[in-house]
C-alpha positions in Angstrom: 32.2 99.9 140.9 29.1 100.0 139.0 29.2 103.9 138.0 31.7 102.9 135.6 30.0 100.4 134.2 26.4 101.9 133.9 27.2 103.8 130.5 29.2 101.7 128.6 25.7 99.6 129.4 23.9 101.9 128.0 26.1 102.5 124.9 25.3 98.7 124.5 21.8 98.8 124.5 21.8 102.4 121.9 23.8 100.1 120.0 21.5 96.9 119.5 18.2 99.3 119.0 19.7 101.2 115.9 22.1 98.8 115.0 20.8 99.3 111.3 21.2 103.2 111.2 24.9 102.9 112.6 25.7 100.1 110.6 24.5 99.7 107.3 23.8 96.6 106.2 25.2 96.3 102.6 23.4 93.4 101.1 20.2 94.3 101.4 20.8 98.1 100.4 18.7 98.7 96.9 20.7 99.9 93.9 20.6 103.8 92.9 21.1 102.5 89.9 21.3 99.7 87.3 24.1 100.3 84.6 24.5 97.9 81.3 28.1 96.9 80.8 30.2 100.0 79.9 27.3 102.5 80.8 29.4 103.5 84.2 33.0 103.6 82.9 31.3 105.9 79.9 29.3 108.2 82.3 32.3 108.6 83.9 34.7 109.4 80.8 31.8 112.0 80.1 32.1 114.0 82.9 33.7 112.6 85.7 33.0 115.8 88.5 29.0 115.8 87.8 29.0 111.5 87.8 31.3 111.5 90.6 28.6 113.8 92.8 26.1 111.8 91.9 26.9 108.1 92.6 29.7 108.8 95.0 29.2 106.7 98.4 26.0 105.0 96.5 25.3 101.9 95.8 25.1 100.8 92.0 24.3 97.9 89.9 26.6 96.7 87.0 27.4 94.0 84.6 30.9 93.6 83.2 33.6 91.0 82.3 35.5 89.8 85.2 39.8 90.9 83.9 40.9 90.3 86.9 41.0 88.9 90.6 43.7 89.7 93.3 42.8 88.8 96.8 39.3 90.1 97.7 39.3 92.6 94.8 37.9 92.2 91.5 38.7 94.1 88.5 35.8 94.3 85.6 36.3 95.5 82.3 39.8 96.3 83.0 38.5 99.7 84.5 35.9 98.8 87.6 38.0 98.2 90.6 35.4 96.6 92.9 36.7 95.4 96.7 33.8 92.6 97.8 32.3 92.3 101.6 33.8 90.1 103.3 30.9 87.9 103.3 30.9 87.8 99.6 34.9 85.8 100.1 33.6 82.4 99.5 32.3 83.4 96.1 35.8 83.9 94.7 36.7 80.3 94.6 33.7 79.8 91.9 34.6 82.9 89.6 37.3 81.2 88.0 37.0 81.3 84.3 33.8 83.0 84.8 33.5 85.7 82.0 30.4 87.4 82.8 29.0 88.8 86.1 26.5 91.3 87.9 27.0 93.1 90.7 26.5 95.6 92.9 28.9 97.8 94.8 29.5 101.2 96.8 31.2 103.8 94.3 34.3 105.6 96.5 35.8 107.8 94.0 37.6 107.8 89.7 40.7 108.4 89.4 41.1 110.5 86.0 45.1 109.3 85.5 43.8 105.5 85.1 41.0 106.0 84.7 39.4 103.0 87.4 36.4 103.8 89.1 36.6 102.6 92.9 34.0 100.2 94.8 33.9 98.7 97.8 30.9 96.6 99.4 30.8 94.7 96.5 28.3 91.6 96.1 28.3 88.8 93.0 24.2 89.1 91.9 25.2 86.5 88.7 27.7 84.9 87.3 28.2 83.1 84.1 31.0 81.0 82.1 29.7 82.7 78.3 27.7 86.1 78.0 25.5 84.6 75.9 24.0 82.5 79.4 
């Protein structure tokens, strides 16, 4: 009876210890990064292949304008595409008619047709009503 149970113990334990290497823990992850507002849509435009191996499954800083919200997905300048952490949920409730906000985000892919760069693990930084705050 205990044979069975004695490595799924110790699959536990491996677990807690390097919980941090298995699991990364998003929020606290530094940027790669920092891009002004537009910076990362035009790197892309650029060259898409060479920008794409750089920042791909990194984490970036932005700014844009917030064109969009649909569920748990943000849409900034009409061409960031950024899915937020699903402790960042509660947040979406105060972004309306907020024009202006920072982030930071995991970069999954562009897609050349639209032209939307992909995120995921995205976290609000700042947040404001005019650009000018």
């Amino acid at each position: 009876m205990v044979k069975p149970i004695f490595p799924l113990i110790i699959l536990v334990i491996w677990a807690v210890l390097f919980e941090d290497r298995i699991w990364d823990n998003w929020s606290t992850k530094e940027p790669l990064k920092k891009f002004q507002r537009g910076d990362l849509q035009w790197e892309y435009e650029m060259d898409a292949e060479l920008t794409n191996e750089k920042y791909q499954f990194q984490v970036v800083q932005f700014e844009g304008r917030v064109t969009g919200i649909r569920n748990d997905t943000l849409e900034i300048d009409e061409k960031l595409i950024c899915k937020l952490d699903p402790s960042q949920s509660s947040e979406l409730n105060n972004l309306s008619g907020m024009r202006l906000v920072t982030m930071k985000g995991r970069i999954l892919g562009y897609n050349e047709q639209t032209k939307q760069v992909r995120m995921d693990h995205g976290f609000l930084l700042n947040y404001s009503r005019n650009p000018n705050e």
